[in-house]
Structure formats: C-alpha cells, structure tokens
C-alpha positions as CSV (number, residue, x, y, z in Angstrom):
1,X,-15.7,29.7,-17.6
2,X,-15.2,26.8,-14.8
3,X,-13.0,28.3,-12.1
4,X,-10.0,25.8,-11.4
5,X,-9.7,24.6,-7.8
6,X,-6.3,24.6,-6.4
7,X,-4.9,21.3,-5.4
8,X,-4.7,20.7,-1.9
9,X,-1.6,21.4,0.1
10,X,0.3,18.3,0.7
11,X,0.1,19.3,4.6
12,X,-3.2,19.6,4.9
13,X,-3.6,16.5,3.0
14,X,-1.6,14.7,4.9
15,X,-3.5,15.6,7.8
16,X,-6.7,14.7,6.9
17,X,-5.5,11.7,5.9
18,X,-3.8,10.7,9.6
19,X,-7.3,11.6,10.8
20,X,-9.2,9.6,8.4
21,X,-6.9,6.4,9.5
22,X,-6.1,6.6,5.9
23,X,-9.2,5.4,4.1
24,X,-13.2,5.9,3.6
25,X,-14.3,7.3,6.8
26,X,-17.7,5.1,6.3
27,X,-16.0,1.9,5.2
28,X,-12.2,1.9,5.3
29,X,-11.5,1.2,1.5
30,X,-7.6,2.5,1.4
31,X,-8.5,3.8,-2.3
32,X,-10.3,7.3,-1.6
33,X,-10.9,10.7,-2.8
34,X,-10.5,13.9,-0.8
35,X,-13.9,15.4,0.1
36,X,-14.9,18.7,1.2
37,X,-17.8,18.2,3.5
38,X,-18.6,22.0,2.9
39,X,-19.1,22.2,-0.7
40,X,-15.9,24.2,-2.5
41,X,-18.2,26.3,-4.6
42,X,-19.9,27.9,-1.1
43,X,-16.4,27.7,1.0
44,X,-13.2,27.9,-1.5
45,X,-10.9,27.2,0.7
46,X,-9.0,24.4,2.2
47,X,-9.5,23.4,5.4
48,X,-8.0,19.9,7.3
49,X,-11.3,19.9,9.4
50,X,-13.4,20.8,6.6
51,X,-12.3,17.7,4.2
52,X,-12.9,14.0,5.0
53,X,-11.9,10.8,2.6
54,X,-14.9,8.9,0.7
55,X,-13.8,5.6,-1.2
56,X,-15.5,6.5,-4.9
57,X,-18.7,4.5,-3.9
58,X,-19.6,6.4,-1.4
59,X,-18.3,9.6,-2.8
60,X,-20.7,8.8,-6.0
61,X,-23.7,8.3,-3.2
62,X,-23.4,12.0,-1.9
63,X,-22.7,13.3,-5.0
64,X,-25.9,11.7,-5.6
65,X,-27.3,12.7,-2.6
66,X,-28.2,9.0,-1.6
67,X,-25.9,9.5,1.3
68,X,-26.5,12.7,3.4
69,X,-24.2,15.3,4.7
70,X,-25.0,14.3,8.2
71,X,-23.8,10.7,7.7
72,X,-20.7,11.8,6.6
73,X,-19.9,14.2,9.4
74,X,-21.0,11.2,12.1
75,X,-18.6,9.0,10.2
76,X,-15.4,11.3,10.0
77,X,-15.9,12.0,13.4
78,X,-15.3,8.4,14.2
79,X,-13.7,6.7,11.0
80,X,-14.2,3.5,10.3
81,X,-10.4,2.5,10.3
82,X,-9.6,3.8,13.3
83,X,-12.2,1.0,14.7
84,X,-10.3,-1.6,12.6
85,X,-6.8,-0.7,13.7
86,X,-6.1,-2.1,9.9
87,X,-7.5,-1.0,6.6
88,X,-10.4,-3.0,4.8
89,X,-9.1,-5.7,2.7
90,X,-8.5,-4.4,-0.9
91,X,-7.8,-6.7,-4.3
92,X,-5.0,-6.4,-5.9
93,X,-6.1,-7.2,-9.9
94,X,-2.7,-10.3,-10.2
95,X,-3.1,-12.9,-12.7
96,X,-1.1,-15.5,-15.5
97,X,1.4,-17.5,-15.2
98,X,4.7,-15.5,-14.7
99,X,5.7,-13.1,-11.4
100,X,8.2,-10.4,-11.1
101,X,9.4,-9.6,-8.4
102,X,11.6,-6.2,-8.5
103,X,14.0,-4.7,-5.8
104,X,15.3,-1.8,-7.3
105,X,17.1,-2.5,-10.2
106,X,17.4,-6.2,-9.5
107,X,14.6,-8.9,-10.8
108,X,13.5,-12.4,-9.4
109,X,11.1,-13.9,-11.7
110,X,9.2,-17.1,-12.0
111,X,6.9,-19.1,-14.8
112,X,4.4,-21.9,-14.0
113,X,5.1,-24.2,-17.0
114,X,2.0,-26.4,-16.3
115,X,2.2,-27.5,-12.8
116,X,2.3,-25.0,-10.9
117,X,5.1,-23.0,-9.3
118,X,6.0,-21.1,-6.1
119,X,8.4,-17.7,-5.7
120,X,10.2,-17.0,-2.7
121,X,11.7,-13.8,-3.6
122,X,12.6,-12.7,0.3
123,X,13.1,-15.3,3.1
124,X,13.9,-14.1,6.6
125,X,14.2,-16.6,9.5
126,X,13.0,-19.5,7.4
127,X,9.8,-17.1,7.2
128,X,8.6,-16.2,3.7
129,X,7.9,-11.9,3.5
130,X,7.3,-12.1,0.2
131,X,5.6,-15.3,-2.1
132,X,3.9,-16.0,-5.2
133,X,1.8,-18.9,-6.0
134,X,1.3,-19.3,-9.7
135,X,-1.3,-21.9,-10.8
136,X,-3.9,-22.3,-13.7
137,X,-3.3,-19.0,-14.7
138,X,-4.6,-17.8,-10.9
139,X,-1.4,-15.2,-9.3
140,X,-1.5,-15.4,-5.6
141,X,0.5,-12.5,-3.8
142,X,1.6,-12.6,-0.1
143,X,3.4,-10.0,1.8
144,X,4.7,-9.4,4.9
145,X,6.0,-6.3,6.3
146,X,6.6,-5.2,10.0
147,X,8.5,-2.4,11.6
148,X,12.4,-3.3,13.7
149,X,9.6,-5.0,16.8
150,X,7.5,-6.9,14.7
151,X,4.8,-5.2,14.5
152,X,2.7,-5.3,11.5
153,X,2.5,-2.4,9.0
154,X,1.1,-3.9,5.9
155,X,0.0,-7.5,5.1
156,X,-1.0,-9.0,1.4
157,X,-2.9,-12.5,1.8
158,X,-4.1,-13.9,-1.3
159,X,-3.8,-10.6,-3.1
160,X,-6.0,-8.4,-0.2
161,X,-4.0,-5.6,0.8
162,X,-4.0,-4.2,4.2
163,X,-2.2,-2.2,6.3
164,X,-2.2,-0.6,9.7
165,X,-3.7,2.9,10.2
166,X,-1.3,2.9,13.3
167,X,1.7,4.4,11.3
168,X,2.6,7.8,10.3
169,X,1.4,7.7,7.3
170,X,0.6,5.9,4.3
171,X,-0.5,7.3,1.0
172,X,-1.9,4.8,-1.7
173,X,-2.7,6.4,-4.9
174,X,-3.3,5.3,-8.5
175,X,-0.7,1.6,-8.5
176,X,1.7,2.9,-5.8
177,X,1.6,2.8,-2.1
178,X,3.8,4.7,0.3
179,X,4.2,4.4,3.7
180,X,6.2,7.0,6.1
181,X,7.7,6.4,9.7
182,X,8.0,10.4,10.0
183,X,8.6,13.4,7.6
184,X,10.5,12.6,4.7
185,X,11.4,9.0,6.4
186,X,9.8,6.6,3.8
187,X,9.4,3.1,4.6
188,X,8.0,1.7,1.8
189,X,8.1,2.7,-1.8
190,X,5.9,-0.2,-3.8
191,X,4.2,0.1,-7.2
192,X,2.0,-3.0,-8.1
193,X,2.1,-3.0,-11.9
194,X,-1.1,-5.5,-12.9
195,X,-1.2,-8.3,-13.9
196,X,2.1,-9.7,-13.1
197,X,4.9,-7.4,-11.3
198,X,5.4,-6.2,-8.0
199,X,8.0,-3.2,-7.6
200,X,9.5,-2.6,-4.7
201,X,11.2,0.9,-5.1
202,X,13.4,1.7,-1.7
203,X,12.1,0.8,1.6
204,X,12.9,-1.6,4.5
205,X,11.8,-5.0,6.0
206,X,12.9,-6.0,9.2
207,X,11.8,-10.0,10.8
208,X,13.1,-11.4,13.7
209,X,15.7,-8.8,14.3
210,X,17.1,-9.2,10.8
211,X,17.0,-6.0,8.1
212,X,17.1,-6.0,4.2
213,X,16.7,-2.6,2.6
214,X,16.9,-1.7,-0.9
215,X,18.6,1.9,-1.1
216,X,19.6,3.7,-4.2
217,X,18.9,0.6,-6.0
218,X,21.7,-1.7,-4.0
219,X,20.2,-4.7,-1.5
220,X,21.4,-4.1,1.9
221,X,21.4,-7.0,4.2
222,X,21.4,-6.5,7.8
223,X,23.3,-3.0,7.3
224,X,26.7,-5.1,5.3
225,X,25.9,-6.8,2.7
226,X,25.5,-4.9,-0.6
227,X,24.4,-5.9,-3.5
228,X,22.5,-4.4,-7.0
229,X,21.5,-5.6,-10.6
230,X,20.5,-8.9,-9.1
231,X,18.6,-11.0,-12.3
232,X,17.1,-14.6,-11.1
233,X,14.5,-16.6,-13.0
234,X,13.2,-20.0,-12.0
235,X,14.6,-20.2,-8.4
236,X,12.0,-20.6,-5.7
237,X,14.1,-18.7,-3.1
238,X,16.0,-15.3,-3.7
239,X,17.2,-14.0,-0.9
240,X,17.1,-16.1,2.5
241,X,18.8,-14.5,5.4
C-alpha cells in the first residue's frame, strides 16, 4: 500500500515560497509545484530548505531526469525571480465577446455587438486600473495594481500576468491569486474565471493617493463612500474617482 504524504505546512510553504520569489526557481513561471530536492521517499520530512518550486515543465524534466539535481540546487540558490524583481509573464486563457467584471457582489459587464467595445470598470485619476478591450471575439485584460506609494504589485497587459516578487507574499493557485502585505493582511483576493470574468473578491487599490476597497462585499471609496450590489451593463466607465 502507497504511504500518503502529509501536506505541507502552510508555514513552511510559505516560506519557501518568499525564497523562491514566488515562482520556478529556473524560469520564474508564477504556476509551480512544491519540490523536495531530497526525494520524500529517502527524507519524509518537510523541510523549508529542503523544498524548492519547479513550474510543471521543469518539474516533468527531473522527474524525467533530463534536468539534474545539481541544476536545481544552483538555481534555488539564486532564483530566477529574484533576478527579475517581477514574475515571468503568464497568459491568462480570456476570449469572446462579453466581460465581467466582479467586485464583490456587484457586476460591470460589457458585450461587443460587432464593432468592438471597451470596459472601464475602475478609473482613478483619469487613469484606467482596470480595462477590457473586446474585439473579433479576441478579450484583452489590463490591470493595474500598486501599493498606497505607487509602487507596482501586479500588472496584467494584454492578458500577461505579472507581479512583483518584492511583496510579502503572493500565492497563485489553480484560477485564484492572492497577494498578502503581512500575516493574515490580504491585499488582493482575485479569481480569473476563463473565458470571460474577472472576480475581484476583497482587496485594495490605491492610485495617486486615492483608495477603493471592496470589503465584505461593499465598495469603499477613499475610506467614505460605501456602496454594494452594484449591476452595470454597457457603460464604458464604472467607477471614476
């Protein structure tokens, strides 16, 4: 009988991941899996130092043994991200000819009816943090988030995601990515459902010394105005503050 491996704890997960710069030590893909460099069936045991982060390409190759141990170990001693100071571009899989654009429990959506259309959902300082360009069925996501001094923390151009390995940490697994300021301080809770809606769960973006936060599923605009249940189709601009 197969012995069952105990997940690993979400400390020492964590962990490796901030050491990683949270993707493939040998090529920064932000979609990885958690690799013991010391093979589980001669150690059995989880160790931060002992596990590095291989994007499934390159986890395949050692499996393989195309891609020796030694490799590895040069490469998670000096990750690839932490070169970068941002993760490798990754796809997002968005296509059609509608968007949805969700902020908790409120929805902006928008249709291209044949000539193409545009979706502003979030506008801050005449500067558009979040737009859609729908056209001959191609679905064109850009984001832009930064922290209260305008620093960058994740950027979406043309549906590449990206985001800097400079933060506390960022977890991306299966459709969701979440990115944390500090323990238990989350500052971005987004789940990109393919092919067509973007999720935005609870989290904050700040531009230009302005703030809109979506709490508890009610829009919080620079710390006074509240509002929830928000439903807009066919308006190229949401919210402009």
């Amino acid at each position: 009988m197969r012995e069952e491996r105990p997940a690993i704890p979400d400390p020492i997960a964590r962990e490796v991941r901030q050491r990683c710069g949270f993707g493939c030590v040998i090529c920064g893909c932000p979609i990885v899996d958690y690799e013991h460099m010391l093979e589980w069936a001669q150690v059995k045991r989880h160790v931060a130092d002992e596990i590095t982060l291989l994007c499934p390409d390159h986890h395949r190759a050692k499996t393989a043994r195309r891609l020796p141990l030694d490799k590895i170990i040069e490469a998670n001693r000096n990750p690839y991200n932490l070169r970068q100071s941002f993760s490798t571009p990754n796809p997002l899989y968005y296509y059609g000819n509608t968007a949805i654009i969700k902020f908790g429990n409120s929805t902006f959506s928008m249709s291209d009816h044949g000539s193409g259309a545009v979706m502003i959902p979030l506008m801050v300082s005449n500067t558009p943090l979040i737009q859609v360009n729908l056209l001959d069925q191609h679905f064109l996501l850009n984001i832009l988030l930064c922290d209260e001094k305008n620093n960058i923390i994740l950027i979406i151009k043309d549906n590449a995601i990206q985001y800097s390995v400079g933060t506390w940490d960022v977890e991306y697994t299966g459709r969701t990515i979440i990115i944390r300021q500090a323990s238990r301080n989350i500052f971005i809770d987004i789940e990109f459902i393919a092919p067509h809606t973007v999720h935005f769960k609870r989290g904050k973006f700040y531009f230009n010394g302005n703030s809109f936060e979506i709490k508890n599923n009610s829009l919080i605009l620079n710390g006074t105005m509240t509002f929830s249940s928000i439903t807009i189709a066919q308006t190229k601009v949401g919210i402009n503050i």
